[in-house]
Structure formats: structure tokens, C-alpha cells
gemmi code that builds the backbone of each chain (N, CA, C; Angstrom):
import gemmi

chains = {
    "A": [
        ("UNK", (58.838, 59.767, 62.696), (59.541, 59.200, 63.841), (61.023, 59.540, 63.744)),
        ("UNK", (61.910, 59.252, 64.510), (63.417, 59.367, 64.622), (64.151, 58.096, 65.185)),
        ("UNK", (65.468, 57.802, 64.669), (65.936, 56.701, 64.848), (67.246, 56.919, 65.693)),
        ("UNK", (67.270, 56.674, 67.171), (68.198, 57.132, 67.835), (69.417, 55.489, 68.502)),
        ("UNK", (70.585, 55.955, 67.968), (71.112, 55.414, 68.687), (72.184, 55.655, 69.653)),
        ("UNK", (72.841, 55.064, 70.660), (73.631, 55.862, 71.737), (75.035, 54.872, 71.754)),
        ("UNK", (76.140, 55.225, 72.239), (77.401, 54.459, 72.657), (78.014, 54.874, 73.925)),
        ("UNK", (78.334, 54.241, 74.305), (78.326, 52.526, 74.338), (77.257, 51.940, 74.582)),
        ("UNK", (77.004, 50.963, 74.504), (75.614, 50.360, 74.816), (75.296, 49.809, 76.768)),
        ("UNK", (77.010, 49.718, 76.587), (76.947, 49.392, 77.901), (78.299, 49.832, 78.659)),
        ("UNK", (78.780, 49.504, 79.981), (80.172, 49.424, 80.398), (80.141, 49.333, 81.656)),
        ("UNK", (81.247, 48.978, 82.317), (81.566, 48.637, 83.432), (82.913, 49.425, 83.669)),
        ("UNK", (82.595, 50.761, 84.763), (84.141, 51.510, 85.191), (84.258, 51.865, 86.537)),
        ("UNK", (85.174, 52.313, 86.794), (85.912, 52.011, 87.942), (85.832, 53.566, 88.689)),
        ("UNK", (85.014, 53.606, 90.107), (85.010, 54.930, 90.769), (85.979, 56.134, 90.600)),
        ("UNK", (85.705, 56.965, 90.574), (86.244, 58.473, 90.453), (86.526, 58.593, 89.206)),
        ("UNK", (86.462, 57.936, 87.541), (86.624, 58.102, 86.407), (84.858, 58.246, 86.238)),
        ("UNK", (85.360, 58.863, 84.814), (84.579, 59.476, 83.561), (84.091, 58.453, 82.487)),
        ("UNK", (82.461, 59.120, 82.171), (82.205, 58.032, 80.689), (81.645, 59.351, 80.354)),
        ("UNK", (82.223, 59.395, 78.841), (81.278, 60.102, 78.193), (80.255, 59.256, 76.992)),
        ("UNK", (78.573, 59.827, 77.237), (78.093, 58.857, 76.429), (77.311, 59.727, 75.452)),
        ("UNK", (77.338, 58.971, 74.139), (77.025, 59.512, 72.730), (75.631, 59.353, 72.348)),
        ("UNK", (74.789, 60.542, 71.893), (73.298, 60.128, 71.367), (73.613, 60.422, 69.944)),
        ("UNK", (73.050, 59.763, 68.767), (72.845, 60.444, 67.414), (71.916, 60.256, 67.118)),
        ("UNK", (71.088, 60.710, 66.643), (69.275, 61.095, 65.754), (70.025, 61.217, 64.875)),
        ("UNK", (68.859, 60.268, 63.791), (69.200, 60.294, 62.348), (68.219, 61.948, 61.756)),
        ("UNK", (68.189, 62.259, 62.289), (67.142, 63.616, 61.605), (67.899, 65.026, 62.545)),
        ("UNK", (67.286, 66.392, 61.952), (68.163, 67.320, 62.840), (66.865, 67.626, 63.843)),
        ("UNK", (67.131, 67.698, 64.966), (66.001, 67.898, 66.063), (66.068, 69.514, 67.324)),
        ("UNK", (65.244, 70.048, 67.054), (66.132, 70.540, 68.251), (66.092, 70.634, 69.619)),
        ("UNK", (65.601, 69.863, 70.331), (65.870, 69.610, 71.535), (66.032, 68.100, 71.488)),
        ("UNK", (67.594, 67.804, 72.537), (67.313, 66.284, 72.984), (67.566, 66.382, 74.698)),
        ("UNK", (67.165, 65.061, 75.212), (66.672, 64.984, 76.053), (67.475, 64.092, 77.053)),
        ("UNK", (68.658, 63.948, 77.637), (69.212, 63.017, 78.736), (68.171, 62.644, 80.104)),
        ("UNK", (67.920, 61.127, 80.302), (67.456, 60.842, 81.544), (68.182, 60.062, 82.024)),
        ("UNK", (67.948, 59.504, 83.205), (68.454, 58.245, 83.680), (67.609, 57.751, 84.875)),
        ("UNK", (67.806, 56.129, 84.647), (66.591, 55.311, 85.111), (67.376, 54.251, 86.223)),
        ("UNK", (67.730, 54.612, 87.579), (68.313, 53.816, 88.104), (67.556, 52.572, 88.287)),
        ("UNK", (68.433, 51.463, 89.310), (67.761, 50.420, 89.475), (66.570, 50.066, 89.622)),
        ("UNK", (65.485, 49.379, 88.920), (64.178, 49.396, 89.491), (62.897, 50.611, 89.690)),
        ("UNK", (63.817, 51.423, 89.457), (63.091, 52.863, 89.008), (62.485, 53.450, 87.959)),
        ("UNK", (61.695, 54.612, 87.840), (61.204, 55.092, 86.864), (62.449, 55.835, 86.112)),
        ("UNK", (62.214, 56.448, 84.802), (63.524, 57.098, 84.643), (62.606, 58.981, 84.794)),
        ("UNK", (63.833, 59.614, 85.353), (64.188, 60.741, 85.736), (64.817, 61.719, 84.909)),
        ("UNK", (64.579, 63.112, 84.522), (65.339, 63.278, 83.485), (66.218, 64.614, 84.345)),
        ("UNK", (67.662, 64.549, 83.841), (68.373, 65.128, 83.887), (68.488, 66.220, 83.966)),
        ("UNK", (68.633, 66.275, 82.178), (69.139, 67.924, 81.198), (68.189, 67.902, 80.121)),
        ("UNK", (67.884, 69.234, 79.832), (67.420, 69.223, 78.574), (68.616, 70.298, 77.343)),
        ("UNK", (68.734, 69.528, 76.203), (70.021, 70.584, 75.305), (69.246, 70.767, 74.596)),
        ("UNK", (69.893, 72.167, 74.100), (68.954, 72.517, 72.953), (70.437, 73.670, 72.224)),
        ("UNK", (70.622, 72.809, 70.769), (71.662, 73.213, 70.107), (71.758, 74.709, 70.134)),
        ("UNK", (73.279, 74.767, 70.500), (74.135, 76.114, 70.382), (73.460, 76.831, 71.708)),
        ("UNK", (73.189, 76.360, 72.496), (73.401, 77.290, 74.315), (73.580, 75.844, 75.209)),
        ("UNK", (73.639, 76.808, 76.242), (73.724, 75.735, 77.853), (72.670, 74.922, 77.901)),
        ("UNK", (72.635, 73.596, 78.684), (71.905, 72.594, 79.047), (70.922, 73.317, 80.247)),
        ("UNK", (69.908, 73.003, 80.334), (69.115, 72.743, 81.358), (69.135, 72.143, 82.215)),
        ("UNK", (69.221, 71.943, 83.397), (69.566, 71.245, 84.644), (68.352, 71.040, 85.285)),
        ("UNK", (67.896, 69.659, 85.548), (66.861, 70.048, 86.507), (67.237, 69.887, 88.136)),
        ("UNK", (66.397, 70.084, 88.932), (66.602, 69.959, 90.470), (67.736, 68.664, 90.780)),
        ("UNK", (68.809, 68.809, 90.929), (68.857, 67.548, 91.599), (70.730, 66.841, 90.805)),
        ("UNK", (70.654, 68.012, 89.454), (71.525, 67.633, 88.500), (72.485, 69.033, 88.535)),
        ("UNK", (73.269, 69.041, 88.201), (74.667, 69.130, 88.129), (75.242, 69.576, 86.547)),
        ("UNK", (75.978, 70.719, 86.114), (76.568, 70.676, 85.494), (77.914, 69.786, 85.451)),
        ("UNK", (78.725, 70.511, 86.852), (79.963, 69.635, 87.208), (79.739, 68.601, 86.809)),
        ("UNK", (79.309, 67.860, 87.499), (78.622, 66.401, 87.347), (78.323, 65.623, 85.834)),
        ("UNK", (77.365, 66.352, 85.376), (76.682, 66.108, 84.257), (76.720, 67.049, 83.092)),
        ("UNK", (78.175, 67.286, 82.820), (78.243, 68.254, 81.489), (77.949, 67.606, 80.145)),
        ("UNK", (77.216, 68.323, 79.473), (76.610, 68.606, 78.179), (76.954, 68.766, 77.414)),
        ("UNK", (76.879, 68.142, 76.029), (77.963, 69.167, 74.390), (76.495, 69.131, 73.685)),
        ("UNK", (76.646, 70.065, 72.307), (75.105, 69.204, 71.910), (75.874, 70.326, 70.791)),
        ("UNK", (77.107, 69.582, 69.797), (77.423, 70.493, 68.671), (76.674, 71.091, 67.470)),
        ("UNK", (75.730, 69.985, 67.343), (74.630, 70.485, 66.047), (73.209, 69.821, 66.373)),
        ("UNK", (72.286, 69.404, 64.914), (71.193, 69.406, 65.446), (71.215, 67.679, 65.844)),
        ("UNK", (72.087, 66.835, 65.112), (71.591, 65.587, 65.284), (72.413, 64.938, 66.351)),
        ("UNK", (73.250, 65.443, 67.351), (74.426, 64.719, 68.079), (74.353, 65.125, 69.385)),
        ("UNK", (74.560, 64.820, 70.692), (74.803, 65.130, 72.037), (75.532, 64.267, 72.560)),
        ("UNK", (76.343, 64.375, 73.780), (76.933, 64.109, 74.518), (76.501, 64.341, 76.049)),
        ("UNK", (76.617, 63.409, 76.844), (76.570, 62.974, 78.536), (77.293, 62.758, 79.106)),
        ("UNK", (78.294, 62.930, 79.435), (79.721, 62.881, 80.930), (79.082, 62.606, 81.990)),
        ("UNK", (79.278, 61.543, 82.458), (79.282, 60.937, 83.902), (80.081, 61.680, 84.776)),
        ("UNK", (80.819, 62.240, 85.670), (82.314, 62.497, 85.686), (82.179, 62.314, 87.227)),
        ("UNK", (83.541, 61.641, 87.277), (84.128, 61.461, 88.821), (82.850, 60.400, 89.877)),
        ("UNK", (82.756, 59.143, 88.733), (81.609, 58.384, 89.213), (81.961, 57.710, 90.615)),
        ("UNK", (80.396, 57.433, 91.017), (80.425, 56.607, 92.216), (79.807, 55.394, 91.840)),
        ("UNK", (79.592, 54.427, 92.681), (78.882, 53.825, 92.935), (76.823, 53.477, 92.594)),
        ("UNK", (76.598, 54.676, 93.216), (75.431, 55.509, 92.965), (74.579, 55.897, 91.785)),
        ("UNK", (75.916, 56.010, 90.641), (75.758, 56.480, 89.368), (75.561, 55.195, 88.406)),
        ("UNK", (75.375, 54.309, 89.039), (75.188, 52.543, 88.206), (73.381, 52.944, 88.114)),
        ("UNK", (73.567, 53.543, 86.578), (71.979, 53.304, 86.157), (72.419, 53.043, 84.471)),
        ("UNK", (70.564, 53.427, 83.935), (70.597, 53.253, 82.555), (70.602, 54.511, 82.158)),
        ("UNK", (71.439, 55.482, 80.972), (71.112, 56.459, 80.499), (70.499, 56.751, 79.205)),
        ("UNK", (69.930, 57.807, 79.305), (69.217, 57.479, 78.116), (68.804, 58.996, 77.112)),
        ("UNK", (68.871, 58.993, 76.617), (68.692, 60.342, 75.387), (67.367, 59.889, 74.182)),
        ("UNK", (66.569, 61.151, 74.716), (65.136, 61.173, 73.481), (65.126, 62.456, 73.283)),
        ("UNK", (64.379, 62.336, 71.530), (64.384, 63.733, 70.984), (63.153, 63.866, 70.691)),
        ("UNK", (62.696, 65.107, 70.502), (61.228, 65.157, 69.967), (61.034, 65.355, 68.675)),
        ("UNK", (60.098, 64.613, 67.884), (59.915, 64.290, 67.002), (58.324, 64.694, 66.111)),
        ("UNK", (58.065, 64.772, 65.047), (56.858, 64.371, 64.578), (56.159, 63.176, 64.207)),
        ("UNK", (55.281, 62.779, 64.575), (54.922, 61.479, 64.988), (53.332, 61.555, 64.140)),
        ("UNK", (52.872, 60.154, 64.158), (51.354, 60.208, 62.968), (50.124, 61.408, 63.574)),
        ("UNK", (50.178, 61.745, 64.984), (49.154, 62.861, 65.537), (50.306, 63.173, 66.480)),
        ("UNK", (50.798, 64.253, 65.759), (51.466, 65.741, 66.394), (52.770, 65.093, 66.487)),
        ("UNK", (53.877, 66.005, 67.506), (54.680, 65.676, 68.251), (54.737, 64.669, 69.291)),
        ("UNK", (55.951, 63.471, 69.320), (56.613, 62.916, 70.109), (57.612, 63.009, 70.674)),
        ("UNK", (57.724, 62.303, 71.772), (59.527, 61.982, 72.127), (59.842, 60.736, 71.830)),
        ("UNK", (60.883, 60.561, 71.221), (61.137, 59.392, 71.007), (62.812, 58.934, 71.351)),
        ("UNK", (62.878, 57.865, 72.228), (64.221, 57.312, 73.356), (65.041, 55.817, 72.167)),
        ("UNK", (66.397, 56.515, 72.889), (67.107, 55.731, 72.407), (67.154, 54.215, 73.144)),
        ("UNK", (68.505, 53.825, 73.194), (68.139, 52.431, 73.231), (68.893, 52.393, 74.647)),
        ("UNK", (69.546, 53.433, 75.308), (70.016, 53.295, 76.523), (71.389, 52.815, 76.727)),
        ("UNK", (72.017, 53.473, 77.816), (73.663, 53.150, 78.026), (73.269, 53.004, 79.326)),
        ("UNK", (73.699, 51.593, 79.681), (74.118, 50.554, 80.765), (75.100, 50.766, 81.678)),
        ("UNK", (75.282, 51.975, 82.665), (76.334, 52.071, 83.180), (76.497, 51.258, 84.479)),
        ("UNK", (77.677, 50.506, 85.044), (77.818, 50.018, 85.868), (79.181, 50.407, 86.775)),
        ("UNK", (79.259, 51.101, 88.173), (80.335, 51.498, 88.992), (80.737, 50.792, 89.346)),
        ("UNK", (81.863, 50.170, 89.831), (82.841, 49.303, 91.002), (83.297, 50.411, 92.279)),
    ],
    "B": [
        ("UNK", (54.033, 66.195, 91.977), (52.622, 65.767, 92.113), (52.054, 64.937, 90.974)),
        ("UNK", (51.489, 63.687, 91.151), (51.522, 62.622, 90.209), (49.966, 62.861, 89.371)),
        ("UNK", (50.639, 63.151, 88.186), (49.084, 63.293, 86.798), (48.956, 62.672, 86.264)),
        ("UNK", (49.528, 61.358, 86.674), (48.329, 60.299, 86.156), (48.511, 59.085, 87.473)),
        ("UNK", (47.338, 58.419, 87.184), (47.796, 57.114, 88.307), (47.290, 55.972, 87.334)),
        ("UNK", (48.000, 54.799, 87.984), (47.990, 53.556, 87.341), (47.989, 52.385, 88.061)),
        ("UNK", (47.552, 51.500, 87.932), (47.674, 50.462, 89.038), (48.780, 49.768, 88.402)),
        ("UNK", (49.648, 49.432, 89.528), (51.084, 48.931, 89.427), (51.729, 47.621, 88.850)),
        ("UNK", (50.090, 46.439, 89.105), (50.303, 45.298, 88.171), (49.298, 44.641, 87.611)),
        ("UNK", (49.078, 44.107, 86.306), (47.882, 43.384, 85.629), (48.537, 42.422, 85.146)),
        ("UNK", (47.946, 41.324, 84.683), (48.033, 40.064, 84.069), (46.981, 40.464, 82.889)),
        ("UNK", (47.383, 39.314, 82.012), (46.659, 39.120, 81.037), (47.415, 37.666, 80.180)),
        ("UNK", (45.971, 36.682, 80.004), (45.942, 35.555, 79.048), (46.883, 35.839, 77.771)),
        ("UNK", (47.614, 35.348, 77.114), (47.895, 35.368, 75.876), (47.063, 34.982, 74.649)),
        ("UNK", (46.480, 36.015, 74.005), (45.366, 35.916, 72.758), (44.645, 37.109, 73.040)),
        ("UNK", (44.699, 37.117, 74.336), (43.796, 37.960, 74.903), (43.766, 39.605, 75.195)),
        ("UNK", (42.870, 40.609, 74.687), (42.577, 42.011, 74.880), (43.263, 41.835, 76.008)),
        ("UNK", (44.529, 43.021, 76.382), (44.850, 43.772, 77.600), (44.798, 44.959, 77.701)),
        ("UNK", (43.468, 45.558, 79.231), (42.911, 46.976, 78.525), (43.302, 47.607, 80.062)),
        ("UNK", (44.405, 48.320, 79.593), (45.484, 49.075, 80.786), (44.606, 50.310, 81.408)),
        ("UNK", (44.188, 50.818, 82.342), (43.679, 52.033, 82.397), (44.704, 53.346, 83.111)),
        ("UNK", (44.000, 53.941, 83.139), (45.060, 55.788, 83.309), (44.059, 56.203, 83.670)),
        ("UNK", (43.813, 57.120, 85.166), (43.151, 58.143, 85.384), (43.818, 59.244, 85.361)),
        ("UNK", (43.404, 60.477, 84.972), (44.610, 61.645, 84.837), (43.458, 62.868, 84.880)),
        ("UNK", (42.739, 62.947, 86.067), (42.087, 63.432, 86.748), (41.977, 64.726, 86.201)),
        ("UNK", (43.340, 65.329, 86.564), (43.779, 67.095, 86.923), (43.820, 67.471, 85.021)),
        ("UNK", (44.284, 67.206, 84.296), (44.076, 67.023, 82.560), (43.864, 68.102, 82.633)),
        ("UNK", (44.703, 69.129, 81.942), (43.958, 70.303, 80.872), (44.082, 69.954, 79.775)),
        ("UNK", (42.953, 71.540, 79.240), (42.612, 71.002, 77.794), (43.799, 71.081, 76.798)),
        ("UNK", (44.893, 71.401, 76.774), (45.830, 71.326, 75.641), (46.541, 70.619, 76.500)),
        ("UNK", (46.661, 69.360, 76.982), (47.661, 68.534, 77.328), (47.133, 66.982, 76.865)),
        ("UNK", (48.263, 66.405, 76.026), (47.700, 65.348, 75.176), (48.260, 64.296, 76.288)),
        ("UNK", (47.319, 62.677, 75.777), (47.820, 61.827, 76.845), (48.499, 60.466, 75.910)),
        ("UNK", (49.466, 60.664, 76.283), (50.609, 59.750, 75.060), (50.945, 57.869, 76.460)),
        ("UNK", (50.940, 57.117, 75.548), (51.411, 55.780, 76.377), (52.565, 55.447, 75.668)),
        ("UNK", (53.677, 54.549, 76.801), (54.564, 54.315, 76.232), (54.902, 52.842, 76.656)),
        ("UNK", (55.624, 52.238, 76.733), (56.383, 50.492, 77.127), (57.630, 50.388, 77.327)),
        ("UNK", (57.946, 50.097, 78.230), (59.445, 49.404, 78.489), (59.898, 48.457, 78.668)),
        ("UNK", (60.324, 47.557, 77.792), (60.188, 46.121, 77.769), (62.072, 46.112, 78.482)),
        ("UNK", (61.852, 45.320, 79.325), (62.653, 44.902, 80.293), (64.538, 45.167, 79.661)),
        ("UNK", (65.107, 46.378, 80.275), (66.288, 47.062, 80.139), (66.778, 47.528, 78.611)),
        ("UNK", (65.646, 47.984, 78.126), (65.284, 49.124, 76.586), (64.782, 50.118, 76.978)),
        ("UNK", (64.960, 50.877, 76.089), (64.839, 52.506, 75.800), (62.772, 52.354, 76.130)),
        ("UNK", (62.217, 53.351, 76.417), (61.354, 53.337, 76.389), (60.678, 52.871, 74.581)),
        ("UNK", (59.255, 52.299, 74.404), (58.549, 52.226, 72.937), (57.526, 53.473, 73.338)),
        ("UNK", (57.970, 54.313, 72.045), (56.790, 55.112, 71.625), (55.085, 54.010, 71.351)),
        ("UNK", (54.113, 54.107, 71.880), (52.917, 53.000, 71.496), (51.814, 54.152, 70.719)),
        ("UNK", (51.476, 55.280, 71.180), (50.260, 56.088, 70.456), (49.821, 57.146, 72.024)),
        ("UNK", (49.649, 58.199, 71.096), (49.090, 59.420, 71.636), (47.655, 59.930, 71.286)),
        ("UNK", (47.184, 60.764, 72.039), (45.867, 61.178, 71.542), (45.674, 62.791, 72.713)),
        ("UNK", (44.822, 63.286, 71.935), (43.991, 64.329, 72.800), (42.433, 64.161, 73.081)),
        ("UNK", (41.954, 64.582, 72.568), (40.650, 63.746, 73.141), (39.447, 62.583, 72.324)),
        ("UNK", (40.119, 62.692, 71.182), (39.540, 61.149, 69.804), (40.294, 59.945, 70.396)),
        ("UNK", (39.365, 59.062, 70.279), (39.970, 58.172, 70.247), (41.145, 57.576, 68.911)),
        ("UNK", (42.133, 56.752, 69.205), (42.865, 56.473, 68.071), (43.377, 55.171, 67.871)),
        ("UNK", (44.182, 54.685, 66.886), (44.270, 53.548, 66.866), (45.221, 53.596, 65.959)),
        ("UNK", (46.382, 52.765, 65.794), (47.641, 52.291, 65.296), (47.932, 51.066, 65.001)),
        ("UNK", (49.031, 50.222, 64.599), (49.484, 48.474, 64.291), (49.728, 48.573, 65.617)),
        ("UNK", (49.718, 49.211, 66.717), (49.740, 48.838, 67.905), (49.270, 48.161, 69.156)),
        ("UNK", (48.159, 49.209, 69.138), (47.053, 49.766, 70.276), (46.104, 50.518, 70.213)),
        ("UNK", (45.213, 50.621, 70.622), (43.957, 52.263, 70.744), (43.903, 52.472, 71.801)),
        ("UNK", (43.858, 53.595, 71.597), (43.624, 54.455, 72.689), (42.307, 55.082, 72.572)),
        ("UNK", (41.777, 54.625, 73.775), (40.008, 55.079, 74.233), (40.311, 56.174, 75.658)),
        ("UNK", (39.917, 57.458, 75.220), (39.955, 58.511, 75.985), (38.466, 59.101, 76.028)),
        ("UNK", (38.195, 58.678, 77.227), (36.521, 59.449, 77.583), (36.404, 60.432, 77.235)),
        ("UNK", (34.615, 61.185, 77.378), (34.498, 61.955, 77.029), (34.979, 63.515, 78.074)),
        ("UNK", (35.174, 63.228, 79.335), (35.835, 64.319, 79.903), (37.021, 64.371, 80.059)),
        ("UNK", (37.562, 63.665, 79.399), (39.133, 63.271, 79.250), (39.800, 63.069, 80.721)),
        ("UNK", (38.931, 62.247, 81.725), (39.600, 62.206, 83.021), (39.883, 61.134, 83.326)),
        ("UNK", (40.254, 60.649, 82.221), (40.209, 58.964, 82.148), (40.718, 58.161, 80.981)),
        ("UNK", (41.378, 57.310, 80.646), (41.928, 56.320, 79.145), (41.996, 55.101, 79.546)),
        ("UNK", (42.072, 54.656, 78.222), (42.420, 52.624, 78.316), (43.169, 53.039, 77.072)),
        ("UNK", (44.277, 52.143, 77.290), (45.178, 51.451, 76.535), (44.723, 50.079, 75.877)),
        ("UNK", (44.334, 50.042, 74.925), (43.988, 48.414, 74.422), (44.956, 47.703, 73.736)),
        ("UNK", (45.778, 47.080, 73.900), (46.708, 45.651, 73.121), (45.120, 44.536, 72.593)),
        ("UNK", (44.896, 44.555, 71.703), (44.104, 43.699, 71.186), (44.110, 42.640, 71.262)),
        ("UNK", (45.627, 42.043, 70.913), (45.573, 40.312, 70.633), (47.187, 40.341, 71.847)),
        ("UNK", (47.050, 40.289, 73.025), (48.443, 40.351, 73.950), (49.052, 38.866, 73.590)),
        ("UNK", (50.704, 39.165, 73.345), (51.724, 38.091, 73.111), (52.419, 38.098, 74.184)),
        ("UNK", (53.225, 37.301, 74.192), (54.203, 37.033, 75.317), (55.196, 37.935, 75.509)),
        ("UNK", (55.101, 38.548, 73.861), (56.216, 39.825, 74.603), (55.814, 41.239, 74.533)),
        ("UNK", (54.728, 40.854, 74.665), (54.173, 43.019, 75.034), (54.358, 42.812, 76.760)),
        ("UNK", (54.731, 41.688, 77.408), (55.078, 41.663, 79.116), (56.403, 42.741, 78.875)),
        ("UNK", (55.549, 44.350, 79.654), (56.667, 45.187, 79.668), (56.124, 46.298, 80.893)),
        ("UNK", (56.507, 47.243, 81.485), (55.974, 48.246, 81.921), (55.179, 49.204, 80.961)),
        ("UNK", (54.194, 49.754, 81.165), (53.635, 50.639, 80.200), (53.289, 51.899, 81.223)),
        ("UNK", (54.097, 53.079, 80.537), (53.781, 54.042, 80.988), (52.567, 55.291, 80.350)),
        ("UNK", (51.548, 55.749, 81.057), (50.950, 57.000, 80.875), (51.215, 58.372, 81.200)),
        ("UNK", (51.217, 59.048, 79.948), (51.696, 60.717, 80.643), (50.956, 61.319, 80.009)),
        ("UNK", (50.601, 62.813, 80.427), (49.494, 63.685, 80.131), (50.933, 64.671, 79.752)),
        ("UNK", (51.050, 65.516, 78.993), (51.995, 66.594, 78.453), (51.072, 67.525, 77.574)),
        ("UNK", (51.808, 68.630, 77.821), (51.808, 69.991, 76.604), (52.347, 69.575, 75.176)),
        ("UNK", (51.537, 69.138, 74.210), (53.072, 69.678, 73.469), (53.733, 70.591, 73.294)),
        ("UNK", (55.186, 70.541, 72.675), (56.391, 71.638, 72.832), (57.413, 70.814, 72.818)),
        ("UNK", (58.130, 71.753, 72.006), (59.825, 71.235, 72.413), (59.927, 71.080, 73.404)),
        ("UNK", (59.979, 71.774, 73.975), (60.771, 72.195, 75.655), (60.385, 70.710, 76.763)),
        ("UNK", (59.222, 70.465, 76.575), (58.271, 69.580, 77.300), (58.651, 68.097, 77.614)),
        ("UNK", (59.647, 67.784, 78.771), (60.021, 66.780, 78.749), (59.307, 65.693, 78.881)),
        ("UNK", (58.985, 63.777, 79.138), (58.039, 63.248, 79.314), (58.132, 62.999, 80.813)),
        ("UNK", (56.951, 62.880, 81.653), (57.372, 62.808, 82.789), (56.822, 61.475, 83.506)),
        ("UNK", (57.697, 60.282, 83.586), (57.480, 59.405, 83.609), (56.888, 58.631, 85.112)),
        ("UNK", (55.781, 57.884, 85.413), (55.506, 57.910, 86.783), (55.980, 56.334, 87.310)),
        ("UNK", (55.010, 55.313, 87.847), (56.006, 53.994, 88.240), (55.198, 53.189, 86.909)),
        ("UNK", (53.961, 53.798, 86.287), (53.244, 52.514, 85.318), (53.046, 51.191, 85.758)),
        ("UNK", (52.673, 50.417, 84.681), (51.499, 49.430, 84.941), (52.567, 48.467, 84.641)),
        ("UNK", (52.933, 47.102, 85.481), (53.278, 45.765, 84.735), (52.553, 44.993, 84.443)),
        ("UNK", (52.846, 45.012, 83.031), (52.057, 44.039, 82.229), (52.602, 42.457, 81.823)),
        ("UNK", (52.014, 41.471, 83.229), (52.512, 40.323, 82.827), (51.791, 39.170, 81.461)),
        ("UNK", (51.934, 38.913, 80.581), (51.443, 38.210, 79.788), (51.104, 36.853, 79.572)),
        ("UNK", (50.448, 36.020, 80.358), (51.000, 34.445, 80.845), (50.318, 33.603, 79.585)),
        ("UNK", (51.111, 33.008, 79.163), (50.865, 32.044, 78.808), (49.523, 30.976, 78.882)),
    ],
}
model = gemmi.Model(1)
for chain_id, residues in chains.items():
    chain = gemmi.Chain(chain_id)
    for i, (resn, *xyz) in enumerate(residues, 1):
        res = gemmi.Residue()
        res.name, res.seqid = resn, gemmi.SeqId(i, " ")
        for name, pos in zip(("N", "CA", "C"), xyz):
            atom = gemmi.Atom()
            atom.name, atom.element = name, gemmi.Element(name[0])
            atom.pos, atom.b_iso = gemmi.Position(*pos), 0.0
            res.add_atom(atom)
        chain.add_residue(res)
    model.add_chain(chain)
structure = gemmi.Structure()
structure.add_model(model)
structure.setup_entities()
């Protein structure tokens, strides 16, 4: 399994600013995984990083928007940037893992973002 | 296009077997069918995966028919706090292979 945790856990900021939010896996992995799960929703995934190239974008996502760091195997980064309103969800980062039969993904504990 | 379906809400007694089902119809053969839980504003819980054996963990088992077009999730002894969403997904494994999460089952636990 893998033991992921993220920062901030939570926050509350103010339209047209930036959060950048932190994943660390205690193990080196190499792909992790940004989603986000707005209100009442399923969660949706983003980006996929995979250390030392560009993020993956899926339909709908944004580099501008949603830039990526992912310096080594156990660390990534998520930028909110130039938030709205809109952008008040949960984010969340999972890595894949080996698990008791085969491969898993396994999710952190989620960053709480909230817009004004 | 949705690969698995789930009915959106169940109850279940406390003490009591809660046996979640998943149809996942479309299933190929190298795509395993993993369940997961989201207990109310947490990260998703890893619960147990399988391909086509059945399996079993300090968790749950997982009972996957024999044409694999079909699973139950079993919680054996349900507590008050397995009341969470539980999600089913059918995936490849692979790195690359993100999970693809659909609306899942609420699982209320009453007392």
C-alpha cells in the first residue's frame, strides 16, 4: 500500500488568487494522479504526472489553469490559479501502488478548497 | 459511457451483512473490478479488488460471478460507520490507468 498525505488540508481564498496544493507518497511511485470532486459529485480526474515530463490533461482541464510540478518520484504539486467561485471543490492526489492482488490506486486525504 | 451501474441507495441494519451489487455488463477479460468507499468528505478507502476469484480481506469479499458480468460487495458484520458511498470500477491494470469513478451506492447503516 502507500501512505499519502496532501497540504493544506483545507482553505478558504479569495477570487482571482492562487493555491498551490502538495501530495507526498511515502514510497517512490511513478505515476500520481490529481482529481477533484466538486460539491455532491463524483470525483473527476484532472491530470495525470508522471515524473520528469508534462502532465496529462484530460478533456475539460487546463494547463494554464491547472499547472503541474511532479520533481521526483514521491512529491507533486496542483495550482489552482486565478480561482473562481466554481473552483470550491475537494482535491485530491492518488498514486498507484502494489496492493495484496496486483496493483492499486491509492487517494490521499484531500484538500478542501473553498472560493469567496 | 458508464461500466458499471449501481443502485444509488441501500440501507442496512447494524450487525447486519450489507451485500452491495455492481453490474459491469461490457467487462473485458483483463479488466479487474476493484471497490472503493468514501466516507463522508475523505479521500476515497481502498476496500479489495479482484479479477475473476472470488476474494476476501479484514474488510469485505468480493463475490464475482462466473461470467464476470456481475459482483457483490459483502461488509459482513455492517457498523455505523461503514455509512459511506461505495464505489465500483472495472479497470486495466497499468500505470497509466486512472480510476474512473461513477455516482456509487449510499450505504446508510441504521441503527
Amino acid at each position: 500500500s502507500a501512505v499519502i498525505s496532501q497540504k493544506p488540508s483545507r482553505d478558504i481564498c479569495q477570487r482571482g488568487t492562487s493555491l498551490t496544493i502538495q501530495c507526498q507518497v511515502d514510497s517512490q511511485v511513478t505515476m500520481m494522479f490529481w482529481y477533484r470532486q466538486q460539491p455532491g459529485q463524483s470525483l473527476t480526474l484532472i491530470a495525470t504526472a508522471n515524473q520528469g515530463s508534462e502532465a496529462t490533461y484530460e478533456s475539460g482541464f487546463v494547463i494554464d489553469k491547472f499547472p503541474i510540478s511532479r520533481p521526483n518520484l514521491t512529491f507533486s504539486t496542483l495550482t489552482v490559479s486565478n480561482m473562481s467561485p466554481e473552483d470550491s471543490s475537494i482535491y485530491l492526489c492518488s498514486v498507484e501502488a502494489q496492493g495484496r492482488v496486483g496493483e492499486t490506486q491509492y487517494f490521499g486525504p484531500g484538500t478542501r478548497l473553498l472560493v469567496l | 459511457d458508464a461500466k458499471t451501474t449501481q443502485p444509488p441507495s441501500m440501507d442496512c441494519a447494524e450487525g447486519r451483512a450489507a451485500n452491495l451489487p455492481c453490474n459491469h455488463s461490457t467487462i473485458s477479460g483483463n479488466e479487474y473490478v476493484y471497490w472503493y468507499r468514501q466516507i463522508h468528505s475523505q479521500g476515497p478507502q481502498y476496500i479489495i479488488h479482484g479479477l475473476k476469484n472470488n476474494e476476501t480481506n479484514e474488510m469485505a469479499s468480493l463475490i464475482i460471478t462466473e461470467d464476470r458480468k456481475s459482483s457483490t460487495l459483502i461488509l459482513p458484520h455492517a457498523t455505523l460507520r461503514d455509512t459511506a458511498v461505495y464505489y465500483c470500477i472495472v479497470r486495466v491494470v497499468s500505470d497509466n490507468n486512472d480510476m474512473r469513478f461513477g455516482a456509487g451506492t449510499r450505504l446508510t447503516v441504521k441503527p
